[in-house]
C-alpha positions as a printed NumPy array, in Angstrom:
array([[ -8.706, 142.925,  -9.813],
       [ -4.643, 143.101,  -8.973],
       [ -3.235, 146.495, -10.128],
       [ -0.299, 145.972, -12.824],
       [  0.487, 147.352, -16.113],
       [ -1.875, 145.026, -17.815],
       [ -5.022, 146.229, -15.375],
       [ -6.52 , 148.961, -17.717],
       [ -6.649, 146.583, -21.129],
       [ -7.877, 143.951, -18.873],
       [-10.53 , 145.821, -16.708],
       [-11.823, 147.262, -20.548],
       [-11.417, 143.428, -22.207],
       [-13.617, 141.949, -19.365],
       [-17.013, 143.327, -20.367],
       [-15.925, 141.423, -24.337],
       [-15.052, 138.54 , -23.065],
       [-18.734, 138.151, -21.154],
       [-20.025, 138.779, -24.294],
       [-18.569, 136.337, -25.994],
       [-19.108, 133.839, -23.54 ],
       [-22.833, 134.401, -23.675],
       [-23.318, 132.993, -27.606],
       [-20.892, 129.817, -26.97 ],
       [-20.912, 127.404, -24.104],
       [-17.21 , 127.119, -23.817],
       [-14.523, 129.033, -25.699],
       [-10.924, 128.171, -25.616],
       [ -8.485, 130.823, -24.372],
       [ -6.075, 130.952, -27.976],
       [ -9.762, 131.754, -29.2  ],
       [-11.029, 134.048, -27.332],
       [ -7.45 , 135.567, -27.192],
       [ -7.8  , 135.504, -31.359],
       [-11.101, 137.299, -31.747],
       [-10.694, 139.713, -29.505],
       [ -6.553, 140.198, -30.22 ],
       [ -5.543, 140.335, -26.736],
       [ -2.3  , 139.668, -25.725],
       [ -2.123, 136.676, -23.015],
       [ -1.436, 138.576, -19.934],
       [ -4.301, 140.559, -20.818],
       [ -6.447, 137.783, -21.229],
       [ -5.01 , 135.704, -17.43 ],
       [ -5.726, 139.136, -15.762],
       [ -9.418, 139.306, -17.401],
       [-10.337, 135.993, -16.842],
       [ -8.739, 135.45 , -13.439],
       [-11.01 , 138.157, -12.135],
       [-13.899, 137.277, -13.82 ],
       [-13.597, 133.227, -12.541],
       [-12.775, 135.131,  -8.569],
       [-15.809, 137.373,  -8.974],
       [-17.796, 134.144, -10.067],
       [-19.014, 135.482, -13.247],
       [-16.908, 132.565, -15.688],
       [-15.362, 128.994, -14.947],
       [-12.563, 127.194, -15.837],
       [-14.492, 124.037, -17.821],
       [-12.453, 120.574, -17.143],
       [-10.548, 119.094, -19.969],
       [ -9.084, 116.008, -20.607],
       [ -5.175, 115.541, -18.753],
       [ -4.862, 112.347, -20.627],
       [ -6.427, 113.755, -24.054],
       [ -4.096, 113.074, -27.473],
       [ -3.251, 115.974, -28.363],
       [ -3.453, 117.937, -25.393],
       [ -6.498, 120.085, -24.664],
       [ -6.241, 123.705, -23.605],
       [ -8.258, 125.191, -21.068],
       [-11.803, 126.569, -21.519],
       [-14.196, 128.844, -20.378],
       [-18.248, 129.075, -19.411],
       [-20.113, 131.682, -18.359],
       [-21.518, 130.298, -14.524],
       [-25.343, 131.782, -15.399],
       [-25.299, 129.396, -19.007],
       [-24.942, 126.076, -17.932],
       [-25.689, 123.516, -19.962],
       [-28.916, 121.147, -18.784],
       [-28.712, 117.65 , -20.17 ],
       [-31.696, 117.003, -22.773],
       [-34.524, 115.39 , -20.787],
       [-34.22 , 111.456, -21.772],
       [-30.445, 111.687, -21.288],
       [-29.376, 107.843, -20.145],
       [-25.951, 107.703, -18.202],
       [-23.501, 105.653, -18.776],
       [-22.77 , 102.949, -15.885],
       [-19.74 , 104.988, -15.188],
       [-21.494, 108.205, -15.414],
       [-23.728, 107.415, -12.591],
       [-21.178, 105.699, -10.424],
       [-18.948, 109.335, -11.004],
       [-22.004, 111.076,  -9.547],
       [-23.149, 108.417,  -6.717],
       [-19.484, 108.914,  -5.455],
       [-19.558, 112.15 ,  -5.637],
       [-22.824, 112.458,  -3.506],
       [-21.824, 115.155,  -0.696],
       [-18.178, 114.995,  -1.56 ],
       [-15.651, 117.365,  -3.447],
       [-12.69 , 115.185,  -4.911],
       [-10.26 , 115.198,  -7.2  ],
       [-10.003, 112.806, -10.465],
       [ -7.123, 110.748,  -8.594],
       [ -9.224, 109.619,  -5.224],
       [-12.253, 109.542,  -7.444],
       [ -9.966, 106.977, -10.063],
       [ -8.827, 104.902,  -6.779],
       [-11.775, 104.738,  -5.012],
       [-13.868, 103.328,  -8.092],
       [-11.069, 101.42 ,  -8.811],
       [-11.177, 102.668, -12.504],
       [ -8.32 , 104.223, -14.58 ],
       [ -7.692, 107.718, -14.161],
       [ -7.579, 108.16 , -18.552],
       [-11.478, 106.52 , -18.048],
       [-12.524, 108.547, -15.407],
       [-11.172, 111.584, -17.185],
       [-13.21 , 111.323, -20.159],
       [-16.284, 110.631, -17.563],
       [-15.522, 113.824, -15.745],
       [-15.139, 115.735, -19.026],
       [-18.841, 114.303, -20.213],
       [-20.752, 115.288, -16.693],
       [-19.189, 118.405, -16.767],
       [-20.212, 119.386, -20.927],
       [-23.531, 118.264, -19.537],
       [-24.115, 120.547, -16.348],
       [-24.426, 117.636, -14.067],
       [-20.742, 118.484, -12.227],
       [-18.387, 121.653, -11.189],
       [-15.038, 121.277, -11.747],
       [-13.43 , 123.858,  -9.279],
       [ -9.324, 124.48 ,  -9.575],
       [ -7.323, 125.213,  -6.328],
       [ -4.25 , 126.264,  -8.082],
       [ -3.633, 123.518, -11.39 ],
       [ -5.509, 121.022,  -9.114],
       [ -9.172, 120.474, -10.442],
       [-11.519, 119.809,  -7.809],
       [-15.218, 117.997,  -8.416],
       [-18.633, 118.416,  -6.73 ],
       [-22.284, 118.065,  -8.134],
       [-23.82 , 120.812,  -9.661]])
């Protein structure tokens, strides 16, 4: 963890916000902010170390989504598995052949499907709820892969 003024509340909030994140697949970051009544630089310390150390990741949400959704969070060790019986969509399994030894972002996987970005974004957002993708961020910049 980076040593600044906010390092002590977040090194103590870390071990609450695990907790949390085992009874809920994905919490938003106003909510888990809210319940455990941490200030936000408290919270971007805690969960920036947690998602370097491995422990939590940043779910995918919709760019395109009306109104805007914020970020969210999963702990890596509770992923999701799809029910067995789960049919995919057409563009489901076209997401995942593409992504077959690859690790791309929405906009190459939008242009090389030759679908719109807003479709592919809801696509992403429904393979990743369902365990079957990672969505990595290098910065802002989400990054796909299979699971």
């Amino acid at each position: 963890m980076t040593s600044t003024k906010y390092s002590p509340l977040a090194r103590t909030a870390t071990p609450k916000i695990l907790e949390l994140l085992e009874n809920k697949l994905a919490w938003g970051a106003s909510e888990l902010m809210a319940v455990l009544n941490l200030p936000a630089p408290v919270f971007k310390e805690s969960i920036s170390d947690l998602i370097g150390q491995g422990k939590v990741r940043q779910r995918f949400s919709n760019p395109f989504a009306s109104p805007p959704v914020e970020a969210t969070y999963s702990r890596v060790a509770g992923t999701f598995l799809p029910a067995s019986g789960y049919v995919l969509s057409s563009g489901e399994e076209q997401v995942l052949e593409w992504l077959v030894g690859r690790k791309e972002t929405l906009a190459t996987i939008s242009t090389a499907l030759r679908l719109p970005k807003r479709e592919i974004a809801e696509t992403l957002v429904l393979l990743d709820e369902k365990g079957l993708i990672v969505c990595r961020y290098v910065n802002h910049l989400p990054i796909f892969s299979l699971a």
